[in-house]
Every structure is written in C-alpha cells, then in structure tokens.
C-alpha positions in Angstrom: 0.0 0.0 0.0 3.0 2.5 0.9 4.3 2.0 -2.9 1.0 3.0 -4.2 0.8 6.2 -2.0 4.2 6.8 -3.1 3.1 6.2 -7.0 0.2 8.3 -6.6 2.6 11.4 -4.7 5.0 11.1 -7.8 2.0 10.6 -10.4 0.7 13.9 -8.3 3.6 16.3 -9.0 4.5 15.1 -12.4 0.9 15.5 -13.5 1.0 18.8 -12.7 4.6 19.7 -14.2 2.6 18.4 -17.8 -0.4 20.4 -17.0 1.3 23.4 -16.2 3.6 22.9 -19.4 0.6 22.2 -21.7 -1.3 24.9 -20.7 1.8 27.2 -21.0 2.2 25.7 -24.9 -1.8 26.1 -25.2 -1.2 22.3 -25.9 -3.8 21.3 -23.3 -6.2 19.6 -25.4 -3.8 17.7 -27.7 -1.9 16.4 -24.6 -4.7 15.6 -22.9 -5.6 13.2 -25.9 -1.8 12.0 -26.3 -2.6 10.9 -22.9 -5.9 9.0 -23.4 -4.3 6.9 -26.0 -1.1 6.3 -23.9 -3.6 5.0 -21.4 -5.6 2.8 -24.1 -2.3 1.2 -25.4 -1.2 0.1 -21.6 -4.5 -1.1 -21.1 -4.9 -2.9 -24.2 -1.2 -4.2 -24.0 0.1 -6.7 -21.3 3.0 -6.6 -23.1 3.5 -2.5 -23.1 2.7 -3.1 -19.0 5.1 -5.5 -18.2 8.0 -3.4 -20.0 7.0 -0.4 -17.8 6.6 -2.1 -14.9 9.6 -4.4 -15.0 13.2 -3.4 -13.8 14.8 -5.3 -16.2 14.6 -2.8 -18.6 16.7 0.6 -18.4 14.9 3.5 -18.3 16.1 4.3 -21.8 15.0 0.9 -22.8 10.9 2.1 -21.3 12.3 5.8 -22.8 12.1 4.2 -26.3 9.3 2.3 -25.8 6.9 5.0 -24.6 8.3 7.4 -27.8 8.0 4.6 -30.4 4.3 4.7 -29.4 4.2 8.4 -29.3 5.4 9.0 -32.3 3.6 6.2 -34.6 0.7 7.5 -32.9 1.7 11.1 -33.5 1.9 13.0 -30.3 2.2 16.3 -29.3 5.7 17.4 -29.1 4.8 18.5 -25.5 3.6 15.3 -24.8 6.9 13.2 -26.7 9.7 15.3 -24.7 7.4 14.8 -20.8 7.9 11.2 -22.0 11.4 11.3 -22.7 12.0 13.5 -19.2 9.7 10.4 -18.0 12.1 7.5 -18.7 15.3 9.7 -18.0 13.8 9.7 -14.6 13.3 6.4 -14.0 9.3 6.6 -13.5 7.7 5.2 -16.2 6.0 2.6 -13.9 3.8 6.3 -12.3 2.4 6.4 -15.9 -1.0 5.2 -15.0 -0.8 7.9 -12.0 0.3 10.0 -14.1 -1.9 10.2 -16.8 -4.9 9.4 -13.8 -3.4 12.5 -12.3 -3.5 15.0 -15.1 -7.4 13.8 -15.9 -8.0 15.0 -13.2 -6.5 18.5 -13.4 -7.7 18.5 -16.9 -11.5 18.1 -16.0 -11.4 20.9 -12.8 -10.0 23.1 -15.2 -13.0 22.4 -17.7 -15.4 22.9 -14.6 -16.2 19.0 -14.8 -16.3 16.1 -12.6 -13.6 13.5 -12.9 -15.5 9.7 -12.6 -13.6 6.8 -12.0 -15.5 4.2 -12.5 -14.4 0.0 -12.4 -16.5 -2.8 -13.1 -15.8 -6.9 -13.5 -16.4 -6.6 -17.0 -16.0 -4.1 -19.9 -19.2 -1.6 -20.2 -21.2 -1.5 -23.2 -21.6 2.1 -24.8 -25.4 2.0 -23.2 -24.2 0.9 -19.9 -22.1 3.6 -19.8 -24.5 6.2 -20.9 -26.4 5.5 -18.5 -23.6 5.2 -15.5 -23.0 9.1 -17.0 -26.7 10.1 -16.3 -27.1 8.5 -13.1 -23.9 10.4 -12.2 -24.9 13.6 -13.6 -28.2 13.6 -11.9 -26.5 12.9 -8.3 -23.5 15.3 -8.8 -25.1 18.3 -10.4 -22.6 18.3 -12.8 -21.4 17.0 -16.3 -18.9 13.9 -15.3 -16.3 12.9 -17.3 -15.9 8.8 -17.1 -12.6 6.9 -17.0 -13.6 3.1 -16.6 -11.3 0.6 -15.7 -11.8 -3.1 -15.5 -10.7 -5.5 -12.7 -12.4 -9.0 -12.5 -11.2 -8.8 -9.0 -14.4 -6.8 -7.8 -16.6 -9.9 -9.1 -19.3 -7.8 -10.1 -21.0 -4.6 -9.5 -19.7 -1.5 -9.8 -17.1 0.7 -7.6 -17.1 5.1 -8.2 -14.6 7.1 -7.3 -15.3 11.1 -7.8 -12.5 13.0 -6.1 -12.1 11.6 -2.7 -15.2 9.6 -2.7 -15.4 6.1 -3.2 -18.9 4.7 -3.6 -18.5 0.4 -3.5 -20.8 -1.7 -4.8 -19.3 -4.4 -6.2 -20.0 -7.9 -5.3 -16.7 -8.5 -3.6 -17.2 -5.6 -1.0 -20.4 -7.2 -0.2 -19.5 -10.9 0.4 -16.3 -9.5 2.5 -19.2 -7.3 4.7 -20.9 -10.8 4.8 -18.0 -12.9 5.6 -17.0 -10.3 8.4 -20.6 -10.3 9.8 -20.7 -14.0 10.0 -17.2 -14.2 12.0 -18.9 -11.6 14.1 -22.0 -14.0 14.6 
C-alpha cells in the first residue's frame, strides 16, 4: 500500500509539471488526448505493462518504448519530450498515476467532474450512458468517465469522484458478509 501512495505522490507532481507545461504551450487539449491513448495502449497491451513495470529494462530501454508509441501515434511534441523527461527519470511505472493525475487536473479546469468508475467486465456504450446520467443527476454536474476493468471486484460496480469512493461491487459485499458471520 506505501508504494501506491508513493506512486500516486509522484503521479501527483509530475501530473501537474505536464499540466502546467501544456497549458503554457496552449497544448492542453492535444496532450490531454496524447494521454488517453497512452492509457488505451497500456490497457490494451500486457506486453507494453510489463515493460514499464519491470526493472529489467533501463529506463532508456521504457524511454524508447513509450516514444516509439508516441510518435507512430503522433503525439504532441509536448507530450513526446514529458515522456522522454519520463524515462530519464526512472518513472515510467507512475504512468498510470500519471496520466490518472492529469485527468483530473484536466476536468477541474474544464469545470467537470472527474469519474472513476471500475467494473468486472467491460461496459457497453449503453451501460455507460447510463452510469454518465445517473452520475450527472447525483453530482449536479457534467462527469467525465474513465472506466477501468478488474475482475477482482466480481461484479458490481465501484465510483470514485475526487475523494469519494462509492462500492458496490459484489466482492465488498461478500467481504461485509463474511466479516458479519465471523462476528456471529
């Protein structure tokens, strides 16, 4: 738990060096983007993952990695050289916090609400619609979604807006359960 506190404090203050730069280069927008495909590509790529995560590879070995993708994607310049600065640093594996991080920023900016939201399974376009509305109506404002998947939770849902964690999901329940019966 310390290392993800860690991750997150590091994801924290880089996030806001490449908010602070893209907004300076009135490259908000594009980074912003470059960042939600960054985040596609890791999620979509165990492969891309265990690179980042691993400490087998240098950091110029992750370095290289991260601006192949950039530029066959074709990022922002902004965006490549934060990547580059990135791996030079050693913390590629704070992308995810990173990128998490800077959605976050981006949205207050905008004057929306950033939504986690994780499920067991992958949403359909309507199941997410709706998860968008049901949020709207209880928030007052316009969220903006960023869903993850973890078969982990077993079903359900879990929402995280700012601080707030709202649990659903099936495994929170049968661990209330399982406590209540030990209780019993």
């Amino acid at each position: 738990m310390a290392d993800d506190s860690k991750q997150t404090d590091v994801g924290a203050r880089y996030a806001q060096a490449l908010f602070d730069l893209a907004l300076e280069t009135k490259a908000l927008d594009a980074v912003e983007s470059d960042l939600r495909a960054l985040r596609l590509a890791r999620e979509e790529s165990p492969e891309l993952r265990a690179v980042m995560a691993s400490p087998i590879y240098s950091a110029a070995d992750k370095g290289k990695a991260l601006t192949a993708i950039g530029q066959k994607i074709g990022f922002n310049p902004t965006t490549l050289n934060f990547i580059g600065v990135l791996a030079a640093n050693n913390r590629a594996s704070a992308l995810r916090a990173i990128i998490t991080a800077f959605q976050r920023l981006s949205a207050a900016h905008r004057g929306v609400v950033a939504a986690d939201v994780t499920t067991a399974i992958k949403l359909t376009a309507a199941q997410a619609k709706g998860i968008q509305k049901a949020l709207a109506q209880a928030l007052g404002k316009e969220p903006e979604i960023t869903t993850h998947v973890d078969p982990a939770i077993l079903g359900g849902l879990k929402v995280k807006v700012g601080s707030r964690l709202f649990d659903a999901s099936l495994r929170s329940k049968l661990d209330s359960l399982k406590f209540a019966l030990k209780r019993a």
